[in-house]
ZAZA-558579 format. One record per residue (C-alpha): residue number from 1; residue in one letter; x, z, y. Coordinates in nm, 3 decimals. Layout:
% ZAZA-558579
+-----+------+---------+---------+---------+
| seq | type |      c1 |      c3 |      c2 |
+-----+------+---------+---------+---------+
| NUM |    A |       X |       Z |       Y |
...
+-----+------+---------+---------+---------+
END
This chain:
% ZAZA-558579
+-----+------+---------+---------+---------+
| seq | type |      c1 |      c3 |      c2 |
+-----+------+---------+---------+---------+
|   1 |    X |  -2.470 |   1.083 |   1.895 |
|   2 |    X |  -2.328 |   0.740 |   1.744 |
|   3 |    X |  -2.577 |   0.494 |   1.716 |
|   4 |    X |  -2.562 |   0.249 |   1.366 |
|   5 |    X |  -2.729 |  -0.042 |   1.313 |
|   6 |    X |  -2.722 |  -0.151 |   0.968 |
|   7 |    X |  -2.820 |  -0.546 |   0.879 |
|   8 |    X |  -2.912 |  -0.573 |   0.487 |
|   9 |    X |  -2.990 |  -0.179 |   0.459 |
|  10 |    X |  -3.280 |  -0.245 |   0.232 |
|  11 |    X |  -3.051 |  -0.428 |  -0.017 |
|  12 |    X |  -2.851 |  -0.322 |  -0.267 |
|  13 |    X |  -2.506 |  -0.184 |  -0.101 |
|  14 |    X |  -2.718 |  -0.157 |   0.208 |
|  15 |    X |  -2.939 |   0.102 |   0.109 |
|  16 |    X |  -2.652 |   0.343 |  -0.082 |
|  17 |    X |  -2.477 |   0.338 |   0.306 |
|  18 |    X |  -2.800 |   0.390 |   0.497 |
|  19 |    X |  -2.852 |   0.673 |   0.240 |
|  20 |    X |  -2.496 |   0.820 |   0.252 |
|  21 |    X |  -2.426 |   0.846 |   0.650 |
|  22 |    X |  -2.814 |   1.017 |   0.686 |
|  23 |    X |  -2.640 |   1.274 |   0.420 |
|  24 |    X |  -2.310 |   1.295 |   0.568 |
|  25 |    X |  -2.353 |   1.316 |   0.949 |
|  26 |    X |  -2.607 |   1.565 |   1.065 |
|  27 |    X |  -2.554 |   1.390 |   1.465 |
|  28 |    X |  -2.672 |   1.012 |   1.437 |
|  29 |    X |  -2.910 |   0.731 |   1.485 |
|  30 |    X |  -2.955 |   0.462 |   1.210 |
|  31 |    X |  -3.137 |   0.153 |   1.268 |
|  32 |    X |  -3.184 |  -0.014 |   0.917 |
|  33 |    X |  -3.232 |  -0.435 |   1.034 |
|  34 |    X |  -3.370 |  -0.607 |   0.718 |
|  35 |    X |  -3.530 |  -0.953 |   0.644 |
|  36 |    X |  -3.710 |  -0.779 |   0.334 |
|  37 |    X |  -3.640 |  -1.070 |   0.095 |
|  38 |    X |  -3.640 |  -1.059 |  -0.249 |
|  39 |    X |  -3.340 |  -0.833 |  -0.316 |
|  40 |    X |  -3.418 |  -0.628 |   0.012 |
|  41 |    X |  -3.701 |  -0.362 |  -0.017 |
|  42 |    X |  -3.826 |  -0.124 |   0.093 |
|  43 |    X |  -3.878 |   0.095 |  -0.181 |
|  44 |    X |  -3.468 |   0.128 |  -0.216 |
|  45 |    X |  -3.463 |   0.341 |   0.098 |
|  46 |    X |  -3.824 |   0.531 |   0.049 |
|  47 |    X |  -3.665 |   0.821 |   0.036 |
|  48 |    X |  -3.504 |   0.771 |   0.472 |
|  49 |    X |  -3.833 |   0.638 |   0.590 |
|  50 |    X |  -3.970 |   1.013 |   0.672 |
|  51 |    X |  -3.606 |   1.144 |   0.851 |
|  52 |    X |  -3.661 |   1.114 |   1.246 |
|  53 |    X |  -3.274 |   1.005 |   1.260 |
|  54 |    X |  -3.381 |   0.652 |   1.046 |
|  55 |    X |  -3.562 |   0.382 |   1.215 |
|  56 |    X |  -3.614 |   0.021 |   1.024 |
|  57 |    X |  -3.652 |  -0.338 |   1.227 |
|  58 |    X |  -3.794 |  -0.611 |   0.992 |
|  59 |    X |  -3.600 |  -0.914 |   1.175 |
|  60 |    X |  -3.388 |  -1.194 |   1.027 |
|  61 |    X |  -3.056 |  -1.185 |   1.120 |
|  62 |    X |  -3.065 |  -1.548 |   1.186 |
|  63 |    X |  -3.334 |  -1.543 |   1.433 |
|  64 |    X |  -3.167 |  -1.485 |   1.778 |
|  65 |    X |  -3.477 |  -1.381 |   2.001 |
|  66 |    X |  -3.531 |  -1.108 |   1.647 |
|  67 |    X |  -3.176 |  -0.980 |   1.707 |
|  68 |    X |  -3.202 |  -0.956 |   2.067 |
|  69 |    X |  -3.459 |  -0.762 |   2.063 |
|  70 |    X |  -3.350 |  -0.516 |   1.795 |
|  71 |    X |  -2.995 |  -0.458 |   2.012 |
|  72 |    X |  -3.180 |  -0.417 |   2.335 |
|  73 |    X |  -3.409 |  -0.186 |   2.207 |
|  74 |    X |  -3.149 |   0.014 |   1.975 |
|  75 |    X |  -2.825 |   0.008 |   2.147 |
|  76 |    X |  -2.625 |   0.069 |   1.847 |
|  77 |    X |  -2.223 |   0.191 |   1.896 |
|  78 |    X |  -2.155 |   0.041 |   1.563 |
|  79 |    X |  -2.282 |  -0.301 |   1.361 |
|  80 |    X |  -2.204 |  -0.255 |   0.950 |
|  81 |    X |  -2.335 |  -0.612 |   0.848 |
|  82 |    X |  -2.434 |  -0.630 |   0.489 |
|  83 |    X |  -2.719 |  -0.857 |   0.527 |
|  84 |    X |  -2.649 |  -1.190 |   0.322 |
|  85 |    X |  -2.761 |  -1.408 |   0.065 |
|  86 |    X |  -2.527 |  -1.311 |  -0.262 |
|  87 |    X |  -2.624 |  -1.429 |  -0.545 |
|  88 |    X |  -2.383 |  -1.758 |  -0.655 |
|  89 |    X |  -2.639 |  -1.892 |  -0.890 |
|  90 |    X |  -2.902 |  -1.975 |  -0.639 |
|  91 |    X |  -2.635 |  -2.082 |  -0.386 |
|  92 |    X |  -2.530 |  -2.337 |  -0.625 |
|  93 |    X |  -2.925 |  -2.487 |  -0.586 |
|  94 |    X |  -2.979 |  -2.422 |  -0.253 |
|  95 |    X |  -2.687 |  -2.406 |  -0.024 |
|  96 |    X |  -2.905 |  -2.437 |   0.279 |
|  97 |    X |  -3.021 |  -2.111 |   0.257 |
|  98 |    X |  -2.689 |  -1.928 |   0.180 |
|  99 |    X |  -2.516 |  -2.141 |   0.514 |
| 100 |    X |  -2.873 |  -2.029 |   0.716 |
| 101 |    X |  -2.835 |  -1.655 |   0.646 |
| 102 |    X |  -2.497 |  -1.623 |   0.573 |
| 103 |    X |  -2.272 |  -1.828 |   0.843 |
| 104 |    X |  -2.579 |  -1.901 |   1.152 |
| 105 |    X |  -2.666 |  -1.519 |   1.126 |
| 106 |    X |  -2.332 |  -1.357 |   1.141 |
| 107 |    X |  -2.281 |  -1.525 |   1.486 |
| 108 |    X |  -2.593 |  -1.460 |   1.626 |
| 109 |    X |  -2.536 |  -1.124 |   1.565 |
| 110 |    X |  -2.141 |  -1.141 |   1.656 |
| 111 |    X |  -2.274 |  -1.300 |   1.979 |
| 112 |    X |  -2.562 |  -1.010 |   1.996 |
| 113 |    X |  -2.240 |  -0.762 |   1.972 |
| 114 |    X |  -2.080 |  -0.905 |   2.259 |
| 115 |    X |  -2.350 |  -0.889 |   2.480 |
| 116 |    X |  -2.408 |  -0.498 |   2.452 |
| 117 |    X |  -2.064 |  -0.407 |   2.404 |
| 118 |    X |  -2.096 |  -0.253 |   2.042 |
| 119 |    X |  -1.780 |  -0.078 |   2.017 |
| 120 |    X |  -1.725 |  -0.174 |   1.615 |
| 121 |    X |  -1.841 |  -0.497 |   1.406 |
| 122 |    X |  -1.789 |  -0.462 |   0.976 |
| 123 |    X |  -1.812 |  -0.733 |   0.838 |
| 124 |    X |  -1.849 |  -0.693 |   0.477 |
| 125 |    X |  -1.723 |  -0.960 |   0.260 |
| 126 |    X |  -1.659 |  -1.037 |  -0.078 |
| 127 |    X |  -1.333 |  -1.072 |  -0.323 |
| 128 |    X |  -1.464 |  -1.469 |  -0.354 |
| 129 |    X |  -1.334 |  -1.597 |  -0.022 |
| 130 |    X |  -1.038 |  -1.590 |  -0.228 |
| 131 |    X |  -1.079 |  -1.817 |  -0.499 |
| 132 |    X |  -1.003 |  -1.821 |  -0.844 |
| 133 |    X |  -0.714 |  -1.606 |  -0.991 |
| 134 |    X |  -0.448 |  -1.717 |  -1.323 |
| 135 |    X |  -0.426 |  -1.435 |  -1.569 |
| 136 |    X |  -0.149 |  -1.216 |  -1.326 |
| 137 |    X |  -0.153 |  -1.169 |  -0.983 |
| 138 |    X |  -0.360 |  -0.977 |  -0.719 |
| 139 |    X |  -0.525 |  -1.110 |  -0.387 |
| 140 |    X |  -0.365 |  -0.950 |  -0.062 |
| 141 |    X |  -0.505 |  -0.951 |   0.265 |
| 142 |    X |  -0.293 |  -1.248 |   0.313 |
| 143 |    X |  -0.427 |  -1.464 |   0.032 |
| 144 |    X |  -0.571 |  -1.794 |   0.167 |
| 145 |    X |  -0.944 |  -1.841 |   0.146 |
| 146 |    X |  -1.023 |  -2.067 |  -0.154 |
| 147 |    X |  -1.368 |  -2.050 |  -0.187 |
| 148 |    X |  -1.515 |  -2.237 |  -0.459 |
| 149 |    X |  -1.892 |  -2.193 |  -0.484 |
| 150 |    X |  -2.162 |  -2.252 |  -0.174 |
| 151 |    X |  -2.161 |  -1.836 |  -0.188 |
| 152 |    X |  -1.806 |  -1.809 |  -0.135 |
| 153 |    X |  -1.757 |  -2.081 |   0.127 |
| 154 |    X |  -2.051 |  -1.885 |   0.352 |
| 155 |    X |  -1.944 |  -1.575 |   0.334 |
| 156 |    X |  -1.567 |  -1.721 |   0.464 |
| 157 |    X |  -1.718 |  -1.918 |   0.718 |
| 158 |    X |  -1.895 |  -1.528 |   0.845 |
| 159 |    X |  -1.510 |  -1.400 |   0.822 |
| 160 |    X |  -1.352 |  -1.671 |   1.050 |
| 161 |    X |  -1.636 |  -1.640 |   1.281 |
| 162 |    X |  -1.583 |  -1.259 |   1.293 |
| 163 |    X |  -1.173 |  -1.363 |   1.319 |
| 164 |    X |  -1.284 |  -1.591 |   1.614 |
| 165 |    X |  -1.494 |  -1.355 |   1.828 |
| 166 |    X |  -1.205 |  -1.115 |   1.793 |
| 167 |    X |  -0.908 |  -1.388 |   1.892 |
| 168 |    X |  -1.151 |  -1.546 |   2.180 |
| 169 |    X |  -1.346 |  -1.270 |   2.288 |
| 170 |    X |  -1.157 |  -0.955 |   2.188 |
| 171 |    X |  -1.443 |  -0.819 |   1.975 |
| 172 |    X |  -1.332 |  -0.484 |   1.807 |
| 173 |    X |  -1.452 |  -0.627 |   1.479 |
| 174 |    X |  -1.295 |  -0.593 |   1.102 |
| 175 |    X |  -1.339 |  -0.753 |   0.802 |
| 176 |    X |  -1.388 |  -0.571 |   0.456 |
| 177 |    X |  -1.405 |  -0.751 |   0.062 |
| 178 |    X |  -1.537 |  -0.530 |  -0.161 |
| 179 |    X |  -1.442 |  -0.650 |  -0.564 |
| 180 |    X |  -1.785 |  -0.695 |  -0.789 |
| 181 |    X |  -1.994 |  -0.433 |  -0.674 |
| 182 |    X |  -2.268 |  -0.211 |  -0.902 |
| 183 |    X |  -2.419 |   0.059 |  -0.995 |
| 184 |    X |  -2.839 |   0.182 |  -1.000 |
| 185 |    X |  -3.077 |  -0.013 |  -0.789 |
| 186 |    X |  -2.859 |  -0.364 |  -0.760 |
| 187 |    X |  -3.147 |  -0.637 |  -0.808 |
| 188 |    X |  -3.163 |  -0.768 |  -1.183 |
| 189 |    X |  -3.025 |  -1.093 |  -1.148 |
| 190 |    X |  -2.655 |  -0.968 |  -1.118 |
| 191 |    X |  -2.469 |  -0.944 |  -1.428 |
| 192 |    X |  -2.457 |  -0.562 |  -1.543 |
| 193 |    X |  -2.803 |  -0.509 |  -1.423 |
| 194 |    X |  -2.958 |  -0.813 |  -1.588 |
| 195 |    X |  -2.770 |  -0.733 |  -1.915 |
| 196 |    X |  -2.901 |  -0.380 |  -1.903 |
| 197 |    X |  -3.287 |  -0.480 |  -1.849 |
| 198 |    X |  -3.198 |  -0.755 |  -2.106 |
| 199 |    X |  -3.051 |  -0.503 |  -2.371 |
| 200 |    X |  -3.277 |  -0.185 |  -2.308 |
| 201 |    X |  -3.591 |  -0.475 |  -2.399 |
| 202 |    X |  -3.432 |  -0.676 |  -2.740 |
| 203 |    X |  -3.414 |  -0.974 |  -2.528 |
| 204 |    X |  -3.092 |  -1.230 |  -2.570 |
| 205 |    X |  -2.835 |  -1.206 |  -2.274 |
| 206 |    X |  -2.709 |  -1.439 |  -2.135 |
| 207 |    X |  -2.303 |  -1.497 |  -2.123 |
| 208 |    X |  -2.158 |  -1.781 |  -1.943 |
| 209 |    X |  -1.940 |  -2.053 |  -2.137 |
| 210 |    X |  -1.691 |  -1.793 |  -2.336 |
| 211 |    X |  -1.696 |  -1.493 |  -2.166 |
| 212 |    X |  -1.318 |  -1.469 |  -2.104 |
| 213 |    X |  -1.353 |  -1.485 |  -1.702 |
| 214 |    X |  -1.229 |  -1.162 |  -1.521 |
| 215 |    X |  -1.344 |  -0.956 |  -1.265 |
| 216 |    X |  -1.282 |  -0.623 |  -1.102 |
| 217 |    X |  -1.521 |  -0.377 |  -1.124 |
| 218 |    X |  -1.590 |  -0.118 |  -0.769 |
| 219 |    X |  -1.866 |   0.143 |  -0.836 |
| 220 |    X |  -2.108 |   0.121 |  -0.515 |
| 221 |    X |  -2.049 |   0.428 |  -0.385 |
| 222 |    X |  -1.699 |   0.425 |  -0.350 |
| 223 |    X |  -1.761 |   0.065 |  -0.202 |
| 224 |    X |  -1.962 |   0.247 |   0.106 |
| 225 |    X |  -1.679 |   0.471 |   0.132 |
| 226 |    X |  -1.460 |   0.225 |   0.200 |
| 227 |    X |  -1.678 |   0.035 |   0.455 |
| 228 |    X |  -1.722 |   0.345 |   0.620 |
| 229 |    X |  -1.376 |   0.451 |   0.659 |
| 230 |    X |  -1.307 |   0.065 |   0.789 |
| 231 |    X |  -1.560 |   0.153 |   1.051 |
| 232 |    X |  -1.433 |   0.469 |   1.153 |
| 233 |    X |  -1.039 |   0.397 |   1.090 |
| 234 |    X |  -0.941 |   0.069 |   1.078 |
| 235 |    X |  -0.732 |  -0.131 |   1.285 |
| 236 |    X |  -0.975 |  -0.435 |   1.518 |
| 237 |    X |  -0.876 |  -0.756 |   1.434 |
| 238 |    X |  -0.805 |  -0.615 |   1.063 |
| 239 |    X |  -0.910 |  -0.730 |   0.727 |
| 240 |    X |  -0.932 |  -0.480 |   0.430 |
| 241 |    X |  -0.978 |  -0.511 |   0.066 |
| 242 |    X |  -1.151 |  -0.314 |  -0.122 |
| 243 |    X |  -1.038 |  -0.352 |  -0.541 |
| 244 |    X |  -1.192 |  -0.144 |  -0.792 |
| 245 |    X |  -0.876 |  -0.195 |  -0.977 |
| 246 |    X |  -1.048 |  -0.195 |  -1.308 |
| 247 |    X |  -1.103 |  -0.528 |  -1.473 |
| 248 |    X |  -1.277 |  -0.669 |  -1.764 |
| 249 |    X |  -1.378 |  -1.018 |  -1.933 |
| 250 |    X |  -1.738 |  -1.048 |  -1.890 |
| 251 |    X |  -1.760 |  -1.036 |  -2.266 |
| 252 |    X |  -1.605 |  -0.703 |  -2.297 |
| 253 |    X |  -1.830 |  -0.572 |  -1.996 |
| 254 |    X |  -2.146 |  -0.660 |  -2.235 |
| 255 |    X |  -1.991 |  -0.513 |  -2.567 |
| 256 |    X |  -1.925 |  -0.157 |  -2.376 |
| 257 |    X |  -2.277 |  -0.184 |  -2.210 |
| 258 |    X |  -2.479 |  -0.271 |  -2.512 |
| 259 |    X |  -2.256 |   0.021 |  -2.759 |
| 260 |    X |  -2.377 |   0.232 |  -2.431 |
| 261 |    X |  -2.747 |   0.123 |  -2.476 |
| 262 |    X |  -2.696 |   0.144 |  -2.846 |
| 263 |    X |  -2.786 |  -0.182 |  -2.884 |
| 264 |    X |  -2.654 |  -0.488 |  -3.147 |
| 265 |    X |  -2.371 |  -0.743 |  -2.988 |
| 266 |    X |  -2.552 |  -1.006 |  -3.143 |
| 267 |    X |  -2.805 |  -0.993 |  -2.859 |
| 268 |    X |  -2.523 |  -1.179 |  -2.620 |
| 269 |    X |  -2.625 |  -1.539 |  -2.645 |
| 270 |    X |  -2.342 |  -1.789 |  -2.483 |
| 271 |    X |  -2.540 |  -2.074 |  -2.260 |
| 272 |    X |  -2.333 |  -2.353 |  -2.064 |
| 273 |    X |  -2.109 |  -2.227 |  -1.807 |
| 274 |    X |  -2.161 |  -2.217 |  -1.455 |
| 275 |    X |  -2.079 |  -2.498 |  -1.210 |
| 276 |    X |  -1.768 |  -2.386 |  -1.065 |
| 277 |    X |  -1.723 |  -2.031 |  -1.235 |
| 278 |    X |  -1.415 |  -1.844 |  -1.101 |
| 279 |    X |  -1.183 |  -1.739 |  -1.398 |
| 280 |    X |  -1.025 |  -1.401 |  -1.245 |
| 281 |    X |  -1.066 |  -1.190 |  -0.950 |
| 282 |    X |  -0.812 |  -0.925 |  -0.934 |
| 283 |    X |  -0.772 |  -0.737 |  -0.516 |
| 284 |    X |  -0.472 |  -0.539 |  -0.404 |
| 285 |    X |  -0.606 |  -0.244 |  -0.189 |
| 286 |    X |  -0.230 |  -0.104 |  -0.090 |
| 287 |    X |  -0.346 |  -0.184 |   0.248 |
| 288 |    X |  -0.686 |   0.035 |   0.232 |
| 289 |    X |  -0.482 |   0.314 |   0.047 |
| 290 |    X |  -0.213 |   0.322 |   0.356 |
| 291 |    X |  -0.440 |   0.302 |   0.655 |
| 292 |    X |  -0.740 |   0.438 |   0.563 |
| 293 |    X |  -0.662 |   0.689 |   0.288 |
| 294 |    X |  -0.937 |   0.548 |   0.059 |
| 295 |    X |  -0.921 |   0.443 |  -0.268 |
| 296 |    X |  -1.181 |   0.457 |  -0.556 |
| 297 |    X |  -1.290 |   0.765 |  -0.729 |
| 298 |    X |  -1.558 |   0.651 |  -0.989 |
| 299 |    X |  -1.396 |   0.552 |  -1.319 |
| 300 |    X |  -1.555 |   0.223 |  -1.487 |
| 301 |    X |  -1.675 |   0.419 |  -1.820 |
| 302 |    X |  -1.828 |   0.708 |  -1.531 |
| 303 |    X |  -2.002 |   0.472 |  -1.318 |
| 304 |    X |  -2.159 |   0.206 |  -1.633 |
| 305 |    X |  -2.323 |   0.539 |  -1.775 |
| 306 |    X |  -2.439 |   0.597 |  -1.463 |
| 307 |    X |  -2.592 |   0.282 |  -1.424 |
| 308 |    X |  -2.753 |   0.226 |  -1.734 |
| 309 |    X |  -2.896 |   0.598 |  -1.737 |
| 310 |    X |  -3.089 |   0.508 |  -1.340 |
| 311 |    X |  -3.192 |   0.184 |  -1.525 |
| 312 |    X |  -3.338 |   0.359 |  -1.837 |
| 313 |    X |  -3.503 |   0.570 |  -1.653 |
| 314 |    X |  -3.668 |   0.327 |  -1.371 |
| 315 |    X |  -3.793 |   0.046 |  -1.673 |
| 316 |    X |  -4.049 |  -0.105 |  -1.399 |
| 317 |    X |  -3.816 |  -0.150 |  -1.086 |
| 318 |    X |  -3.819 |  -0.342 |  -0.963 |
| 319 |    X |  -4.165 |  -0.462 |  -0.981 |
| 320 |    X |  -4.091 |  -0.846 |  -0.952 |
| 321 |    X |  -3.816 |  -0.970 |  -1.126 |
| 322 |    X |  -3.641 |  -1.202 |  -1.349 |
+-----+------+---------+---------+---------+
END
């Protein structure tokens, strides 16, 4: 039986891949490791806390002794880190946290891998390492990390930690960035859920500067298939990206979501643009195609309707929001 431990499985991605390898693999033992912040909760995995096969460990991944005791006491085979600060707004007013979380408890848990010889580290990343984007062009594998918010420069501190403890110590670790991840239960302070709480309410929404910045849209559950097939197929040492291939201006995200909602365009309200705000993301996922035989299956139009229907039917979660 192959033993997972999952770090962020209460959060948003986290809890659609705790939920999908309890449905897909009959023989396994899950260990869901979660801080329980205010994106992380446990209400988003509710439905796993009843299956004998699902086990959750309240710990910070930052806290060593924590960690130590959840790998002792688990033994997992396999270590899908998810668990991070994300959101680039609140890195942008408190850094500190995002380095904390994001860079100290990747290695404590690398170093936590080492130590009980977990036989596969995933690091899961995020299209930003790579910067900002012109209007053409696609970020490879081989891109250099540009990172240009406090978010993006933790998150590729975590990767050349991960690239470190696999050069120095030969951990059988790998490296996955997802494009802009969403879909139902993603915390309301993220673009297409905020918009849709916004919207479904009469309440302005907000658009940063003129809305013309890009970025590639990857439904969540075809993100988790990804990850998963990086766990189970990809090459140690490798790095993976995982593109949604479907891109739109922020702008034009909003119009589609608010004709979805039936709602008026005149409820997007420009404010001053974000410190630092990335113009285009756009990933090449040739690599993932080739090696791992993945690629996305949920079409943009396919997975917004999903999204907004789960959000106009669950008007209260979560219970604390913005």
């Amino acid at each position: 039986m192959k033993r997972w431990l999952i770090t962020g499985g209460c959060g948003f991605m986290g809890s659609h891949l705790v939920r999908r390898l309890l449905q897909r693999e009959a023989e396994i033992s899950l260990c869901n490791l979660d801080a329980l912040t205010y994106a992380g909760r446990l209400e988003n995995v509710a439905d796993c806390a009843g299956d004998p096969r699902y086990q959750f460990i309240q710990a910070d991944v930052a806290d060593a002794v924590a960690v130590e005791v959840a790998f002792a006491s688990f033994r997992p085979d396999v270590v899908v880190h998810l668990a991070a600060e994300t959101h680039v707004d609140r890195s942008i007013t408190a850094a500190e946290v995002f380095a904390r979380t994001n860079v100290v408890g990747t290695q404590v848990l690398l170093d936590a891998a080492r130590r009980h010889g977990v036989r596969r580290f995933v690091q899961v990343s995020t299209d930003e390492v790579y910067g900002s984007l012109g209007p053409s062009g696609r970020f490879t594998e081989e891109s250099p990390l540009a990172p240009n918010s406090p978010y993006a420069a933790s998150k590729a501190g975590a990767d050349l930690l991960v690239r470190a403890a696999v050069q120095t110590h030969g951990l059988p670790a790998i490296i996955v960035r997802p494009s802009n991840n969403y879909g139902p239960q993603q915390f309301p302070e993220k673009l297409i859920p905020l918009a849709v709480r916004h919207a479904l309410a009469g309440r302005p929404i907000p658009l940063y500067g003129d809305g013309t910045q890009v970025r590639d849209w990857l439904y969540v559950e075809d993100a988790c298939a990804g990850i998963l097939a990086a766990a189970e197929s990809g090459e140690a040492g490798g790095v993976y990206n995982l593109g949604g291939g479907q891109e739109r201006s922020n702008r034009a995200l909003l119009e589609r979501l608010l004709d979805l909602l039936q709602r008026p365009r005149a409820l997007i309200t420009p404010v001053a643009n974000r410190p630092g705000h990335d113009f285009r993301y756009a990933m090449d996922s040739s690599r993932a195609r080739r090696e791992l035989g993945w690629e996305p299956q949920v079409a943009l139009e396919d997975g917004l309707r999903r999204t907004v229907e789960w959000y106009a039917a669950h008007p209260d979660w979560p219970a604390a929001c913005p």
